[in-house]
N, C-alpha and C positions, 0 to 999 in steps of 0.2 A: 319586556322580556323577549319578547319576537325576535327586536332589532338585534340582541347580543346574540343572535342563531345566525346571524347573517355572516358575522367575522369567526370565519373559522382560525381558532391558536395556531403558534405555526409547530408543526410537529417539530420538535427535539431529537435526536440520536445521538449518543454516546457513540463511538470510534475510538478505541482503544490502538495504539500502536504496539506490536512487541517484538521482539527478537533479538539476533546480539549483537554485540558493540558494534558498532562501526559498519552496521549493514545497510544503512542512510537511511534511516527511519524518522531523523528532522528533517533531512535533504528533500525528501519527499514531501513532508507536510510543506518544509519553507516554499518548494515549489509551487506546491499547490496554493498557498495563502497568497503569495507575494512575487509569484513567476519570478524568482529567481535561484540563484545557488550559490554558496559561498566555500570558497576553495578550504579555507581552515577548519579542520574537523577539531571541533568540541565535543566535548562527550557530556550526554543531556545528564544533570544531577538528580536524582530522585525522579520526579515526573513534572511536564511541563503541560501550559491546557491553552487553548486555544478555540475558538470556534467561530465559524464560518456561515454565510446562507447562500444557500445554492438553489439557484432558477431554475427548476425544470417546466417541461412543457405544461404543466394543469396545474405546478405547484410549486410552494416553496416550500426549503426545509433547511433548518439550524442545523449543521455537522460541528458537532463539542471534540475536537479532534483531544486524545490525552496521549500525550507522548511520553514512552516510559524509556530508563534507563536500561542498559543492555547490560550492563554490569552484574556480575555476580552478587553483590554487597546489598542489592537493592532488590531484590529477588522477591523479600519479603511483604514490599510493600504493592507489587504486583495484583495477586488475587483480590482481593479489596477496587481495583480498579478492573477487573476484568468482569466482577460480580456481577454493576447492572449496565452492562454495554450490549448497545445491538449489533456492535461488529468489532469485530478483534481482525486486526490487518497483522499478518506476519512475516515480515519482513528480510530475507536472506541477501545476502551479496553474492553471484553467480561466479565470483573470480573468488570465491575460498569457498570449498566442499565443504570445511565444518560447520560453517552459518547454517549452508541447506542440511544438514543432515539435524543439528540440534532444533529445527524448526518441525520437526515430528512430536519433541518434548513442549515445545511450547504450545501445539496444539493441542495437547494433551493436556496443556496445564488448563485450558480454553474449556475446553471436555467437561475437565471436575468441577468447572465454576458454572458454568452454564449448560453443560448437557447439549441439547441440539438448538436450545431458545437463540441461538447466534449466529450471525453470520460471518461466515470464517476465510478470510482472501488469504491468498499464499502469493507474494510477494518477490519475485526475483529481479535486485536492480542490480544497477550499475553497468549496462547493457552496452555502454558505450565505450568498456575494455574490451574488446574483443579478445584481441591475443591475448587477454589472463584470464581467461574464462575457464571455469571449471567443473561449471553445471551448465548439463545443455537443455534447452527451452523443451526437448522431449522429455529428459528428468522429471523437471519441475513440474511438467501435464500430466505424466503418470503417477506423481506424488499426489498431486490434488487430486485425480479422480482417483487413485484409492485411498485417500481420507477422504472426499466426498465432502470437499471445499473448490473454493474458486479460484482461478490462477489467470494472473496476468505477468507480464514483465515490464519492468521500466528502467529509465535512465533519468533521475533526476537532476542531474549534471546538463545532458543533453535537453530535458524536460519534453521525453520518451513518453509515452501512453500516462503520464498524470493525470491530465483531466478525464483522460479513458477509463482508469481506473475507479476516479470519484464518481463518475457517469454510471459504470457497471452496477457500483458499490448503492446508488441513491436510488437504482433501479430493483435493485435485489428487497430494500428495505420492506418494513413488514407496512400492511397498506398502500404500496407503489405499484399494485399487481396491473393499474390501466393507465401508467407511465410504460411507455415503449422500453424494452430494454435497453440496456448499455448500445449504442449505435453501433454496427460492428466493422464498419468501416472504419470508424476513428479508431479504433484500433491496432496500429498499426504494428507489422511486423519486426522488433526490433533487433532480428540478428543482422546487424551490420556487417555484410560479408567486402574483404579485402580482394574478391576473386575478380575484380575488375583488371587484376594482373597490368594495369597500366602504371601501378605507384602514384597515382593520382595525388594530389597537398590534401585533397580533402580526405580519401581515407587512409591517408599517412596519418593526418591529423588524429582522427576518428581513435586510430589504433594505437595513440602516444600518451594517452588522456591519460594523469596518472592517478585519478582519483574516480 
């Protein structure tokens, strides 16, 4: 009896993915599972699942990533997955204003299923359009601290603050309180500014990225 006190199970988390179409919400998982990005956007069908373990400093822990469809049509199959998750990531594309602005409703939708039991990231990728950018990184900060969620930005393309964001997210979990927080230097600043006024290949490049 003793000895099975010794191996502690490894804790499990649910990670719910949501927000709309095309706002790189696999982009981000693929990166994070498989460091990489695939230029052809598929649009995920129903929900997809995935899960991950992640090293931290005292611990390990299972992330059950579920990746939901952004689509209207599938809406319904949503709350049922959002029911027993310990984080709902919501995910916006920062180069179209109506992703950030309908990610108020889907926090909302987060709200009625779980109440406060969750932890809730607010999401701004694709950081590496600069010139189509349409929500700026102050938006998105004052979005989260008045819903009173978490906010990071990233570039899954570029593979921008990903792991920054798992780091945050495995830090935040419930029982992580004497894991260090998300490191805040890996966090890195990703408004990629072209003010180098030199025309540089590299933030030509940066600023031609067309996904």
């Amino acid at each position: 009896m003793a000895s099975s006190s010794t191996v502690s199970p490894l804790a499990k988390y649910k990670l719910v993915f949501l927000g709309d179409q095309s706002a790189g919400k696999t982009s981000i998982i693929t990166r994070f599972m498989y460091d990489k990005f695939d230029n052809t956007y598929q649009a995920t069908i129903g929900i997809d699942f995935l899960s991950k373990t992640m090293y931290l400093e005292d611990r390990t822990v299972r992330l059950q990533l579920w990746d939901t469809a952004g689509q209207e049509r599938f809406r319904s199959l949503i709350p049922s997955y959002i029911r027993d998750s310990s984080v709902a990531v919501i995910v916006y594309d920062v180069t179209n204003r109506q992703s950030f602005l309908n990610t108020s409703r889907w926090i909302q939708e987060v709200r009625q299923e779980r109440g406060h039991d969750v932890i809730i990231v607010l999401v701004g990728n694709k950081t590496d359009l600069v010139d189509k950018r349409q929500v700026s990184i102050e938006e998105g900060d004052a979005k989260s601290r008045e819903l009173g969620v978490m906010f990071v930005e990233t570039s899954a393309k570029a593979g921008f603050n990903i792991k920054a964001l798992f780091r945050k997210i495995a830090a935040a979990l419930p029982g992580m309180e004497n894991v260090s927080t998300a490191k805040q230097e890996d966090l890195v600043d990703v408004t990629l500014t072209s003010s180098a006024g030199t025309g540089t290949g590299a933030d030509t490049a940066a600023s031609q990225c067309s996904c």
